[in-house]
N, C-alpha and C positions, 0 to 999 in steps of 0.2 A: 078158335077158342083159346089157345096158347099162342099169344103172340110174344113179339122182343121189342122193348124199349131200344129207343133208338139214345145212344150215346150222345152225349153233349157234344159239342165243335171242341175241339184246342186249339187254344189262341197263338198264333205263330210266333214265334220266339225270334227276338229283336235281333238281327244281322250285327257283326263288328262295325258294318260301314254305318248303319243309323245310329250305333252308340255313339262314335266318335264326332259325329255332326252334333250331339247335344252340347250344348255351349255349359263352359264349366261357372260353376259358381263364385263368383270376386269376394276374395274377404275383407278385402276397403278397397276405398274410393281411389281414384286417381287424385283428388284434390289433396285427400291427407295427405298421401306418400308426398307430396311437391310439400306441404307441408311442412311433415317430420324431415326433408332433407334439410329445408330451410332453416328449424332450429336447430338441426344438428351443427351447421356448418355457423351459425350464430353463436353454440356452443362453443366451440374450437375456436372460433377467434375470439370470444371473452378469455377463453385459459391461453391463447398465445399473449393477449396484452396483458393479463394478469404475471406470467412468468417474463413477458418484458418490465413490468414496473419493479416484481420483485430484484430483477438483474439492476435496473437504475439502480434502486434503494441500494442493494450493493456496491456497485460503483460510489456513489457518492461518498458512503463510512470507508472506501477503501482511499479515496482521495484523502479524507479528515488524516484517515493513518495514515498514508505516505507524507501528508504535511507534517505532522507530529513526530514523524521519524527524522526530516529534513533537520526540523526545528530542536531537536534532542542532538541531531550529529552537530549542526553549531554551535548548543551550549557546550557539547564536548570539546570542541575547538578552540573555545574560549578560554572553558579551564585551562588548557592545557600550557595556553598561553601564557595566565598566570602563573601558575608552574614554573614556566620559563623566565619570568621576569622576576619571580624568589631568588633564582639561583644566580640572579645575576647581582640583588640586592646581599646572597647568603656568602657570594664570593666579595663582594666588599668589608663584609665581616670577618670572615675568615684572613683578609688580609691582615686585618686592624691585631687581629688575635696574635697573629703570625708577628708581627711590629713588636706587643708588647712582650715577645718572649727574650728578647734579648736584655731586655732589662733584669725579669725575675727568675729566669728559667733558659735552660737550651732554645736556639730556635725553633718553630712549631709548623710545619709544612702540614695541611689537611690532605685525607687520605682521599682522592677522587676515583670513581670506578669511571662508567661508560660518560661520555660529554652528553649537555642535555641541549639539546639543537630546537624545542619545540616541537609544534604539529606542523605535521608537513601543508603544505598552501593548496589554500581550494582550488578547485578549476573555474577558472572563471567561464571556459567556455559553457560547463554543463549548467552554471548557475544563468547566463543568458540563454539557454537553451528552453532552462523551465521559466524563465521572464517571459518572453516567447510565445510559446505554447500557453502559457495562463491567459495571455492578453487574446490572443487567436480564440480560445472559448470566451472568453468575454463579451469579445466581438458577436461571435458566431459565424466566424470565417469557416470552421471546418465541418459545419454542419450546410453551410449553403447549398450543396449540391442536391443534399440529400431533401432539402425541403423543397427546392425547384422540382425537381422529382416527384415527390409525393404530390404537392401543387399539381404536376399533368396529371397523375392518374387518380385522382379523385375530380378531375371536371368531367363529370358524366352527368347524364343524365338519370332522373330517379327509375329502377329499374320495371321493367313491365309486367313481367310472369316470373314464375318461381325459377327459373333456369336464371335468368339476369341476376335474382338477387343471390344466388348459390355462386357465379361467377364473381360477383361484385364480393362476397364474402371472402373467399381464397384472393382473390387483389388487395384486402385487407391485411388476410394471415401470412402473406407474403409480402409485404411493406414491414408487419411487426416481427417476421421473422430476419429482414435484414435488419433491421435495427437490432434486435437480439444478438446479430453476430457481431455488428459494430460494438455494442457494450460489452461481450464476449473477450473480444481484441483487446479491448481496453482495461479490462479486468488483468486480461494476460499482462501485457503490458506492463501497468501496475504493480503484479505480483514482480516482475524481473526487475524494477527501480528497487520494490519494495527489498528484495535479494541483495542485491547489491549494495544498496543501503547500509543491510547489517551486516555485510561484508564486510565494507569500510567502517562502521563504526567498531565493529569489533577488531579491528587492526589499530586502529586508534585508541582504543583503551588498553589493549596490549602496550603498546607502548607508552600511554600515559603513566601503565601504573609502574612501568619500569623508572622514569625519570622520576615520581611520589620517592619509589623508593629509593632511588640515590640521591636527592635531596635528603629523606628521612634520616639517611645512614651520615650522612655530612652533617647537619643539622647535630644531631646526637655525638657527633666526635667536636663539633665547634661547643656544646654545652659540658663535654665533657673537661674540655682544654680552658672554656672562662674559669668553671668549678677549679680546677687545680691553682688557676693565677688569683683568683679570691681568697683562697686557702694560702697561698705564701705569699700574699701581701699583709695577710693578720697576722701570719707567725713572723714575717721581718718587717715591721712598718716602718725601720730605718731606713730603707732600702727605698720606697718609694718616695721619705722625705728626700733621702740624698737627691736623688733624682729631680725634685720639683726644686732643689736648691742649684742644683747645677743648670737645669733650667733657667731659671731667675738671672743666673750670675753668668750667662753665655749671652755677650753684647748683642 
């Protein structure tokens, strides 16, 4: 009359070893990942040639300025020169002055400070050095190696799976990264001409403006000394007749 339900089964509960054989869930494909490497590494070599061009563009306006500089120090060379050949016309004056002081006046010696020698002489080596060197890039003598070079490693074949073209990618970003060091060098390079340069021009304007100024100073003592013989030749213009009469009257 009173009987017992009989209880349900319990369903056996999964061992460690059966969970670990269930195979886990992939959150993408094997295709994509070959994929996303491939634009990644596509990536990277777009910004290695992008920060190579911007280094060219560099290089190039750092050439224009070291020409610009070159061409600035031999205009300074130039003046300086003329400078020098003032002082060679300001002493032929100065003698003239010095001549007529025995006629109206004591004689008239001008006061000289330092001698004015000009600018010192280019090197010729350094100037055939950069002849040279211009002609060499012109040519494209000192790129030859580099293009024989790049010529082997780009004869390949078009790549087959995503590993080829990931390999083929870094073959790229390392071509554009030596090139980046060669314009590197060169930038270097550049900047130590570019040094040197305003080294020597600034040693040269030093001493230009010291020769300015000892012509200046001469210059102003020869207008000072005409000024006084103008002046006593008004106040005794006997003095200079006598003169052009004994002139006359000397066989």
């Amino acid at each position: 009359m009173f009987g017992f339900r009989k209880a349900s089964p319990v369903p056996p509960k999964e061992t460690e070893t059966e969970k670990k054989e269930v195979p886990a869930r992939r959150t993408s494909s094997e295709p994509e990942l070959e994929h996303y490497a491939v634009d990644q590494a596509e990536e990277i070599t777009d910004s290695v040639n992008n920060c190579l061009k911007i280094a060219e563009g560099i290089r190039e306006d750092a050439g224009k300025t070291l020409d610009t500089l070159h061409a600035q120090g031999e205009q300074i060379h130039r003046t300086h020169e003329k400078a020098a050949d003032m002082e060679k016309d300001l002493s032929k004056g100065e003698k003239i002055l010095g001549n007529l002081g025995g006629v109206f006046s004591m004689t008239w010696k001008p006061k000289k400070g330092k001698e004015i020698t000009g600018p010192e002489a280019i090197d010729d080596g350094k100037a055939h050095k950069k002849s040279s060197k211009e002609e060499r890039e012109k040519l494209g003598l000192d790129h030859k190696g580099k293009k024989a070079h790049k010529a082997h490693k780009h004869a390949h074949g078009e790549p087959k799976d995503a590993m080829q073209k990931v390999e083929l990618e870094k073959e790229k970003q390392d071509e554009a990264l030596d090139d980046l060091s060669s314009v590197l060098g060169d930038l270097k390079g550049m900047a130590s001409e570019m040094g040197s340069e305003l080294d020597r021009q600034n040693k040269a304007l030093d001493d230009f403006s010291e020769d300015v100024d000892e012509l200046n100073n001469r210059v102003k003592g020869a207008n000072r000394r005409a000024r006084k013989l103008i002046l006593r030749m008004i106040a005794e213009p006997w003095t200079l007749l006598a003169c052009i009469l004994q002139d006359e009257s000397t066989p």
